[in-house]
C-alpha positions in Angstrom: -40.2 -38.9 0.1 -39.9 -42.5 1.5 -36.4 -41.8 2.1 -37.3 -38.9 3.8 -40.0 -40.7 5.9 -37.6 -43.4 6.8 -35.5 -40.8 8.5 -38.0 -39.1 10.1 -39.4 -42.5 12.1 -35.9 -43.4 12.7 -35.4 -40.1 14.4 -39.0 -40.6 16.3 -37.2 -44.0 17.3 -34.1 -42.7 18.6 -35.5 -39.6 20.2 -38.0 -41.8 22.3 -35.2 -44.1 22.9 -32.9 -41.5 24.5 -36.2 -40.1 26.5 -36.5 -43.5 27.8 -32.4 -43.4 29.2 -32.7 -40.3 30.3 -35.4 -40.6 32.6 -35.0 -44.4 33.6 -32.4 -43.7 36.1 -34.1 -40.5 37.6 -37.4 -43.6 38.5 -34.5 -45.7 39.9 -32.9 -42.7 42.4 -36.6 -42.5 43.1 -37.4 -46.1 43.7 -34.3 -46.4 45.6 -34.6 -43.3 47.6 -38.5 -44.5 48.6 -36.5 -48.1 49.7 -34.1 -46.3 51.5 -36.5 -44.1 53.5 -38.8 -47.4 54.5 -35.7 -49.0 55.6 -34.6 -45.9 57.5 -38.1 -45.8 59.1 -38.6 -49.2 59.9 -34.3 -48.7 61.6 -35.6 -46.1 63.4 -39.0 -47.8 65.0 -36.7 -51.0 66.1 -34.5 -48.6 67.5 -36.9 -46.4 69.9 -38.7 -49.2 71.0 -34.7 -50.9 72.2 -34.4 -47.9 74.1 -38.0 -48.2 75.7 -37.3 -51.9 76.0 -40.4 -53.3 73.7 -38.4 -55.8 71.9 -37.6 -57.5 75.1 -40.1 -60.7 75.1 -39.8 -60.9 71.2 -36.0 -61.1 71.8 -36.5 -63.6 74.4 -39.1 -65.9 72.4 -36.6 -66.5 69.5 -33.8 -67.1 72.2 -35.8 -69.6 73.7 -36.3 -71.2 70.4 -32.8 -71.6 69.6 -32.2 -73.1 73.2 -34.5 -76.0 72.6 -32.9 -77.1 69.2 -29.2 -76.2 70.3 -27.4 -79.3 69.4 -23.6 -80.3 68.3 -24.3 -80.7 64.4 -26.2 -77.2 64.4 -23.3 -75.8 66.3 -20.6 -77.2 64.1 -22.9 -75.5 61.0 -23.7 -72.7 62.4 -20.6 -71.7 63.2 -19.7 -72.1 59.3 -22.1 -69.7 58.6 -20.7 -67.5 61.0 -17.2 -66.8 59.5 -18.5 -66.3 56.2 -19.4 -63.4 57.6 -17.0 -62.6 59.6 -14.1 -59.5 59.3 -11.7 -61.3 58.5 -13.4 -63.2 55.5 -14.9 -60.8 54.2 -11.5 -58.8 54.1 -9.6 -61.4 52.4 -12.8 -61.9 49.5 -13.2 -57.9 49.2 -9.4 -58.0 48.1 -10.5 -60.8 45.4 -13.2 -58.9 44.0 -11.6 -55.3 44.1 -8.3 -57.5 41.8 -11.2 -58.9 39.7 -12.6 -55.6 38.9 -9.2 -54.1 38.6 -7.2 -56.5 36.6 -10.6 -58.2 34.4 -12.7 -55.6 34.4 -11.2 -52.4 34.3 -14.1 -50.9 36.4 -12.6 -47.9 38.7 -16.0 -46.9 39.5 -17.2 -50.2 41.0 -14.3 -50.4 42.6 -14.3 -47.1 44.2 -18.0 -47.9 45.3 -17.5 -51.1 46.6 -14.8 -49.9 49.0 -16.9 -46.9 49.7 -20.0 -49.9 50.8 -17.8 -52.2 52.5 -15.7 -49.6 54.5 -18.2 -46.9 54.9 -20.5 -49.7 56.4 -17.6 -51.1 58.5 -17.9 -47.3 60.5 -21.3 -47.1 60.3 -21.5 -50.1 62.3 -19.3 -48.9 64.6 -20.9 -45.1 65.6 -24.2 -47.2 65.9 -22.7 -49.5 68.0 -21.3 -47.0 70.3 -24.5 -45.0 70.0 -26.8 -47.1 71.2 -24.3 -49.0 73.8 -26.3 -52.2 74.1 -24.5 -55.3 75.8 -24.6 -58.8 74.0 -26.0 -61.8 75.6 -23.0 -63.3 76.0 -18.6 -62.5 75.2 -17.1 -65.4 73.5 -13.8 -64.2 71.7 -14.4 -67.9 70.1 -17.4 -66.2 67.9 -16.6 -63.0 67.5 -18.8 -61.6 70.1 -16.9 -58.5 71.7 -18.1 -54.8 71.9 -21.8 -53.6 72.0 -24.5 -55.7 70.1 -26.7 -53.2 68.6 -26.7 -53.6 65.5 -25.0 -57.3 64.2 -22.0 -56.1 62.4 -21.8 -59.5 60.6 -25.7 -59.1 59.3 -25.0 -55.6 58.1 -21.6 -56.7 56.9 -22.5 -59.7 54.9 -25.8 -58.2 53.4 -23.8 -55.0 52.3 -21.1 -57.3 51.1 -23.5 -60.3 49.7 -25.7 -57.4 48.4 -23.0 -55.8 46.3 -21.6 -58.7 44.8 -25.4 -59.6 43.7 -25.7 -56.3 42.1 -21.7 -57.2 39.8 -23.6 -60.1 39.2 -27.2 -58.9 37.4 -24.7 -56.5 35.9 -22.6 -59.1 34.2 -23.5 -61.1 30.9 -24.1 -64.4 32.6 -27.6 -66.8 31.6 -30.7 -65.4 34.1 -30.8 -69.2 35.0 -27.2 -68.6 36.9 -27.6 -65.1 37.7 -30.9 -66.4 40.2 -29.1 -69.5 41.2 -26.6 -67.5 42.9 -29.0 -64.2 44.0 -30.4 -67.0 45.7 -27.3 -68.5 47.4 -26.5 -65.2 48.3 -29.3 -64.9 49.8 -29.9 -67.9 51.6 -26.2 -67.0 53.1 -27.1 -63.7 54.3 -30.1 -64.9 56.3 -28.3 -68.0 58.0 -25.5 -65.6 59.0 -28.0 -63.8 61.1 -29.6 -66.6 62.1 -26.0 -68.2 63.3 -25.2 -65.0 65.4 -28.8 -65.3 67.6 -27.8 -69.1 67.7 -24.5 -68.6 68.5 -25.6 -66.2 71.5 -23.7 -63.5 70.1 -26.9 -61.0 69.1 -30.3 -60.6 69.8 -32.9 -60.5 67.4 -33.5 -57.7 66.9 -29.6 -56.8 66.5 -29.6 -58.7 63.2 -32.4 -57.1 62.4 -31.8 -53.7 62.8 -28.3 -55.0 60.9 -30.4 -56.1 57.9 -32.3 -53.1 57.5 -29.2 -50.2 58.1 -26.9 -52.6 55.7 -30.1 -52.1 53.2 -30.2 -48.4 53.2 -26.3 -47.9 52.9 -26.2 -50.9 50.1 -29.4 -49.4 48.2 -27.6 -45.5 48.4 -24.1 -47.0 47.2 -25.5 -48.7 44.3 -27.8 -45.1 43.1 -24.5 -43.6 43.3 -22.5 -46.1 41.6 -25.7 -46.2 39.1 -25.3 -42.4 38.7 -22.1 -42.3 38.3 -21.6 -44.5 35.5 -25.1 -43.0 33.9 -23.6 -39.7 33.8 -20.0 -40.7 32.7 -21.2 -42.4 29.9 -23.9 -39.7 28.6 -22.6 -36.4 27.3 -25.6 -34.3 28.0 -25.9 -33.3 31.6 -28.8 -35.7 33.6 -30.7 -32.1 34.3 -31.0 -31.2 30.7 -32.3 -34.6 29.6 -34.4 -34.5 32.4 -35.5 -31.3 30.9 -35.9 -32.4 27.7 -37.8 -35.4 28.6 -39.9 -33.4 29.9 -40.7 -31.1 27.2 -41.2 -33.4 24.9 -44.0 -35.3 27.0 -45.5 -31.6 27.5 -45.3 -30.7 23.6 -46.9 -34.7 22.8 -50.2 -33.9 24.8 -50.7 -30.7 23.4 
């Protein structure tokens, strides 16, 4: 009898546990389907009032900002900033982590994704940039600045690129102490890089925004489908039936 009741709670136990995988990445396509829409939204609300020319004086304010503090030590570190997130930079580091994942890791499907995340936001840039056909404050080859301005290629680059490699990071066994060292780096870096193109004279304001937020929705989508991916890889039931099953066995609990 207390063999058989040992068995029985173990099989409770696993059966709740398996519940609990099977639904916890349904909540995160949710959670990050909900992020993805606000972002989307809030892309979309910067964008109409660009073309209705709302953002004008708020562009202007932070430009004047930046004029008054312009100086040669800001310049010199600003400009730092500025290549690390730059095409060329990011190119060379993307090589380094896709030979990471490939020859250390063995991960095909973070590889595939990340070159899916750094590419596929690389053209998105571009069909918004020509979609939208806003001129830059100012061409200087020196900074990068050519083409259309709307929206900061190097603020949706480097959060898309930033953003990924913070994700390999809460993914991997390091300490929490060093994983939120870095997230904060990371992050630190991805703001000053937008700061450093308004700075620079390279963007508006609102061009690194509107960067930020469409790098957010295409980063937040590459990770659910990275996230799927390897859920679904690794399970051999199929995510509807455990879905189902979840289900089911919440209904058959309350009854």
């Amino acid at each position: 009898m207390k063999n058989e009741r040992g068995r029985n709670t173990y099989n409770m136990v696993e059966n709740k546990t398996k519940a609990k995988n099977a639904i916890l990445p349904i909540l995160m396509v949710a959670a990050g389907l909900g992020t993805s829409i606000t972002f989307l939204y809030l892309f979309a609300e910067l964008a109409e009032e660009l073309l209705e020319s709302e953002v004008k004086r708020f562009d202007e304010s932070i430009i004047q900002f930046f004029y008054y503090i312009e100086n040669d030590v800001l310049d010199m570190i600003l400009f730092i900033f500025t290549e690390l997130g730059s095409v060329w930079f990011l190119t060379i580091f993307s090589i380094i982590i896709i030979s990471f994942l490939w020859f250390k890791k063995r991960d095909k499907w973070s590889i595939l994704f990340f070159i899916i995340g750094i590419g596929g936001g690389g053209l998105l840039t571009k069909l918004l940039k020509y979609y939208y056909g806003r001129e830059r404050p100012s061409i200087d080859e020196t900074i990068d600045a050519i083409g259309y301005s709307f929206p900061s290629g190097h603020s949706m680059g480097s959060l898309i690129f930033y953003g990924f490699l913070s994700y390999l990071l809460f993914r991997s066994s390091l300490r929490k102490t060093i994983k939120w060292m870095v997230l904060c780096i990371y992050g630190v870096l991805i703001m000053f890089i937008g700061i450093s193109r308004i700075y620079l004279g390279a963007h508006y304001p609102s061009d690194v925004i509107a960067g930020y937020l469409a790098g957010g929705i295409w980063l937040i989508l590459c990770i659910l489908a990275l996230e799927y991916v390897k859920w679904r890889s690794s399970l051999q039931r199929k995510p509807i039936k455990a879905f189902k099953e979840f289900i089911g066995k919440q209904l058959s609990s309350r009854m």
